[in-house]
Backbone bond lengths (Angstrom), bond angles and torsions (degrees), N, CA, C in turn:
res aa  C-N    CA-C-N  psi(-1)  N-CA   C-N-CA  omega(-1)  CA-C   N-CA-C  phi
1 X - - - 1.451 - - 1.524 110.76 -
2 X 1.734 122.54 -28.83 1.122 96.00 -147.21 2.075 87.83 -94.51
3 X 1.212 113.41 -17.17 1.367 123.83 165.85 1.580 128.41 -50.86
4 X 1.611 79.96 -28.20 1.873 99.23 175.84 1.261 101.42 -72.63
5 X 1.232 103.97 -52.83 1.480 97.62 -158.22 2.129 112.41 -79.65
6 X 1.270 102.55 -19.41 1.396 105.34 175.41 1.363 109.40 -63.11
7 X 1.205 123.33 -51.16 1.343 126.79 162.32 1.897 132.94 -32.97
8 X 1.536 79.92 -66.35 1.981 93.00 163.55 1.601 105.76 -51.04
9 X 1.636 116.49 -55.13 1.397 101.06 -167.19 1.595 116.39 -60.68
10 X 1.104 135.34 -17.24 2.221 165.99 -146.12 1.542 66.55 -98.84
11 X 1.443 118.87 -96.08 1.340 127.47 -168.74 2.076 135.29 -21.26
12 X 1.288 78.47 -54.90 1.102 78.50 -175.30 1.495 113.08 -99.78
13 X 1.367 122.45 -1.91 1.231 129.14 154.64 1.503 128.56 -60.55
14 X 1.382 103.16 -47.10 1.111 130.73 176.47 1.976 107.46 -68.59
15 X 1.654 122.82 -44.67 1.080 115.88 163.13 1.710 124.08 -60.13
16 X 1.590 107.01 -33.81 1.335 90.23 -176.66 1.409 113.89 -100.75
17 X 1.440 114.44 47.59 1.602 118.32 171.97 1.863 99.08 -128.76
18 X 1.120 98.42 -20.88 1.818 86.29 166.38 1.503 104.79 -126.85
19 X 1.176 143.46 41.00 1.533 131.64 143.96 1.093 142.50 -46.08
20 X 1.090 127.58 106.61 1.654 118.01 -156.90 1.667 122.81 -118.06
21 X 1.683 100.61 38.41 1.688 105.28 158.37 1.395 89.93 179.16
22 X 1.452 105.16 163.37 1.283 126.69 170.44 1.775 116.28 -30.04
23 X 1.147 97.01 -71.49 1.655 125.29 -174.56 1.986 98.94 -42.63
24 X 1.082 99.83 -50.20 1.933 108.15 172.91 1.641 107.53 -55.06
25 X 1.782 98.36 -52.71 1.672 84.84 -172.95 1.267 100.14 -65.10
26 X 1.036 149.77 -64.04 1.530 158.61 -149.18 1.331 103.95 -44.18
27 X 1.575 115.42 -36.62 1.990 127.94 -178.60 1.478 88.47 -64.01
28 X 1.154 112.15 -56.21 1.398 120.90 -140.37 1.762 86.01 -69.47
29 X 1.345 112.98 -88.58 1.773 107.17 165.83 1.459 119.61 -6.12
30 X 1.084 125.14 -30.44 1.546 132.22 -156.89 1.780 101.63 -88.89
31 X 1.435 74.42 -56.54 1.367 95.37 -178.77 1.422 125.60 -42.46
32 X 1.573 90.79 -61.23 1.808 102.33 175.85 0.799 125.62 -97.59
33 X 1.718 136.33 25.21 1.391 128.65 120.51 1.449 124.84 -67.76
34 X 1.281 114.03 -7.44 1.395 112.66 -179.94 1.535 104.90 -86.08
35 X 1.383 111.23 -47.87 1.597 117.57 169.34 1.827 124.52 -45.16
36 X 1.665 96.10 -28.82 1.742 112.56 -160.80 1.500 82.65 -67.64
37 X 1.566 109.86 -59.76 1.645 134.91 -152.39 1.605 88.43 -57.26
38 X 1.495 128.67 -63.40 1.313 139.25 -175.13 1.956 96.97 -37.57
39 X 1.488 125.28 -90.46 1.393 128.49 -179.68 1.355 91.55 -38.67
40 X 1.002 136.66 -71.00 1.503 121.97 -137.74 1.826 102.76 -55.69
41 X 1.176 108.76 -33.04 1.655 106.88 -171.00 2.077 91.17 -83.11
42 X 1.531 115.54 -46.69 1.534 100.74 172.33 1.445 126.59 -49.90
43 X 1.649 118.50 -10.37 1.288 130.95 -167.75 1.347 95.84 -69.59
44 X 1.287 100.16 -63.90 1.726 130.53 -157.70 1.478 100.02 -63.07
45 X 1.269 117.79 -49.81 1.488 121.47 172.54 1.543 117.57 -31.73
46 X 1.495 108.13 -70.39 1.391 125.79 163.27 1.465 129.12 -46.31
47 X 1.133 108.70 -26.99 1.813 127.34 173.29 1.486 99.03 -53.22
48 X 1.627 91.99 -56.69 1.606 87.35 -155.26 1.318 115.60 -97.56
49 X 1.514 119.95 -0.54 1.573 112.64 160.53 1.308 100.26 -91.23
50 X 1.123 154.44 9.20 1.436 149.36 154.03 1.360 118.14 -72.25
51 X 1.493 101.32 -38.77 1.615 113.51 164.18 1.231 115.57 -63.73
52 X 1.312 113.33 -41.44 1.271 113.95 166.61 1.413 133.21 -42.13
53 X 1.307 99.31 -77.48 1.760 119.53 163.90 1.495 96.81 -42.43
54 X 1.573 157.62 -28.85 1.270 163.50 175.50 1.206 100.10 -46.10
55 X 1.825 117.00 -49.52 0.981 111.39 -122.77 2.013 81.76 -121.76
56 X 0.813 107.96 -34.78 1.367 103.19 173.27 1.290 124.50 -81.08
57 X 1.790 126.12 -11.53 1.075 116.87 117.63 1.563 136.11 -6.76
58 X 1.304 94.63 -87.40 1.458 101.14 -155.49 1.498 104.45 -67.09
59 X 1.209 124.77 -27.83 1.578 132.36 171.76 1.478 87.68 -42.59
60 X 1.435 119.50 -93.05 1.590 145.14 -164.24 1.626 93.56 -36.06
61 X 1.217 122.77 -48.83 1.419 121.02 -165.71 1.793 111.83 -69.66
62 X 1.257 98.97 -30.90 2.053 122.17 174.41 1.354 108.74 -73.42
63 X 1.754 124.51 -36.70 1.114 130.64 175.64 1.566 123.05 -78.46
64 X 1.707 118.23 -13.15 1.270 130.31 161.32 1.334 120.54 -64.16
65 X 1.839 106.09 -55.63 1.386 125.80 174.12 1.411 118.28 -26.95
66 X 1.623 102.38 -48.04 1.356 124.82 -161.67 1.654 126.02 -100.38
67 X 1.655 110.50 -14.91 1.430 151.80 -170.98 1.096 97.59 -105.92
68 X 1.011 128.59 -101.82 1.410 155.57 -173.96 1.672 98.71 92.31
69 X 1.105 106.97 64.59 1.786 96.45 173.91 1.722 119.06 -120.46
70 X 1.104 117.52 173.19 1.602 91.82 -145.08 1.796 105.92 -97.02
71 X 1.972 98.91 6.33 1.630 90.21 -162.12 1.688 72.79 -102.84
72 X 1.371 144.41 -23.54 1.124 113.45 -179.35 1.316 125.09 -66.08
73 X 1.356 116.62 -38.76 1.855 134.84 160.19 1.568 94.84 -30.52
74 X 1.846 128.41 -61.07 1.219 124.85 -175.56 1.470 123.94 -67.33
75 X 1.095 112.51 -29.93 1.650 120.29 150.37 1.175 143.97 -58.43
76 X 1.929 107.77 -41.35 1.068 102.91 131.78 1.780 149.00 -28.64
77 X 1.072 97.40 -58.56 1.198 119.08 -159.65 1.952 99.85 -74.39
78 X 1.121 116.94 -63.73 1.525 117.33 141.30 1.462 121.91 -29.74
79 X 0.842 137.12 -20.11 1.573 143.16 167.27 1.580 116.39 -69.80
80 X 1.650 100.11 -66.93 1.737 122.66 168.71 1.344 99.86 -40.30
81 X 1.337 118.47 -76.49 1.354 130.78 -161.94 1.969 98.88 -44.49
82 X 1.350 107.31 -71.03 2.087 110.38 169.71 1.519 100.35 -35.81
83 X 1.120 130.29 -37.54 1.646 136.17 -141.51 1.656 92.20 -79.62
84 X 1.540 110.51 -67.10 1.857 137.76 133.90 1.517 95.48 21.00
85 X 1.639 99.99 -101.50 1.414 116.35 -152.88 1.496 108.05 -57.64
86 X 1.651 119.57 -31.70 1.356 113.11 -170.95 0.968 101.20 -88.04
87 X 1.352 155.72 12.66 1.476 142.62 -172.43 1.669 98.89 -121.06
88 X 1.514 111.07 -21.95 1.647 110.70 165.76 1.871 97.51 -69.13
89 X 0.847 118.23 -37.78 1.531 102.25 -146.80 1.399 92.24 -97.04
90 X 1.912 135.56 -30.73 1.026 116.14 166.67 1.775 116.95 -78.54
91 X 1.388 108.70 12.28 1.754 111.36 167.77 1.827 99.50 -80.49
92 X 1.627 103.65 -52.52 1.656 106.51 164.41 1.537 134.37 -32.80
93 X 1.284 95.37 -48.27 1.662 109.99 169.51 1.140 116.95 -60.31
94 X 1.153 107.54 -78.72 1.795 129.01 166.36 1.270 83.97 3.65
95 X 1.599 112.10 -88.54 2.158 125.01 -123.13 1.291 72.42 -76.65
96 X 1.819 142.04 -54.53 1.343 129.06 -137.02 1.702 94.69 -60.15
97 X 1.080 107.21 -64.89 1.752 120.03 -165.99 1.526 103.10 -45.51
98 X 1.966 127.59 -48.65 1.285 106.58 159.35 1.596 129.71 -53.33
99 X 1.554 107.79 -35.75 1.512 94.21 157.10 1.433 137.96 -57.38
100 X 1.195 117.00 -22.01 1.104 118.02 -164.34 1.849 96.25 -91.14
101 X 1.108 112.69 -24.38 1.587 101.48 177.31 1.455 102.79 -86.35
102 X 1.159 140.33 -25.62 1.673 141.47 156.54 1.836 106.63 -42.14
103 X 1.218 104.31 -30.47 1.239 100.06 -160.02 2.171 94.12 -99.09
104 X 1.633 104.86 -29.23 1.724 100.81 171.32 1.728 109.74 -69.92
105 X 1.798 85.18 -25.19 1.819 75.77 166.00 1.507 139.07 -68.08
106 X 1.185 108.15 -25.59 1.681 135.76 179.04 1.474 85.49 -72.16
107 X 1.383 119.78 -85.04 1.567 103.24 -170.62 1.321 132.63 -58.37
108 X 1.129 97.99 -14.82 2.288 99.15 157.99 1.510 104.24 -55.04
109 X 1.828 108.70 -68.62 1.172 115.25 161.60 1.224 122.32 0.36
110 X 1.577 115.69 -90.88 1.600 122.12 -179.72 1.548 128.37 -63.97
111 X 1.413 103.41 -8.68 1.589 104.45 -170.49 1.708 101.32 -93.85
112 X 1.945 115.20 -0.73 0.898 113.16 178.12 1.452 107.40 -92.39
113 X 1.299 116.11 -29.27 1.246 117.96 -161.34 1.913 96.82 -90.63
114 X 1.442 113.47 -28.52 1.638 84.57 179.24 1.242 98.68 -84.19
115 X 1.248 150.29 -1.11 1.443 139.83 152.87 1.181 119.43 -41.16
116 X 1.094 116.75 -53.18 1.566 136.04 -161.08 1.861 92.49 -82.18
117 X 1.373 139.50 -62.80 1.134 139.93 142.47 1.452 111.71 -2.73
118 X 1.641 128.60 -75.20 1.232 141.69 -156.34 2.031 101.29 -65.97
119 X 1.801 98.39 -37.91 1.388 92.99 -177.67 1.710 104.45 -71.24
120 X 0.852 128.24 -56.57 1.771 140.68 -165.93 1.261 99.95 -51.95
């Protein structure tokens, strides 16, 4: 995902700096609300198995307290580490998806100005 999306952002950056008519921006607009709508539900996905892993943590981590045995400590510890990777990649998500509305903002931006162009 996060390769996917480095790419899309190259992409569509790169499309909306040489577009050359209305009808292009409008793809391009089209496009990346469909992409926004796409992350925004992969965001949420990730939210909540991170919450998850949060949350089964702290169970596993309450059950050590109280256990003290040494494969739950190792399960633990395997947990943190899963806990780790999903909270990097939903930090990844996060900024991309605010980028990506910085970037529906730019194309509001331009779809105002070749309007304004098209009238003059």
């Amino acid at each position: 995902m996060t390769e996917y999306l480095k790419k899309y952002m190259k992409s569509i950056n790169e499309r909306l700096s040489g577009y050359s008519s209305r009808e292009e921006l409008e793809e391009i607009f089209s496009e990346h609300k469909d992409k926004i709508a796409f992350m925004q539900h992969e965001r949420i996905v990730h939210f909540l198995v991170t919450m998850m892993f949060a949350v089964i943590l702290t169970i596993f981590m309450a059950a050590v307290l109280f256990l003290e045995n040494l494969m739950l400590i190792v399960l633990v510890t395997i947990i943190m580490i899963l806990l780790g990777f999903y909270i990097k990649h939903y930090y990844f998500l996060e900024n991309t998806v605010q980028e990506m509305y910085r970037v529906y903002d730019r194309i509001l931006e331009e779809r105002r100005k070749t309007a304004k162009e098209e009238e003059a």
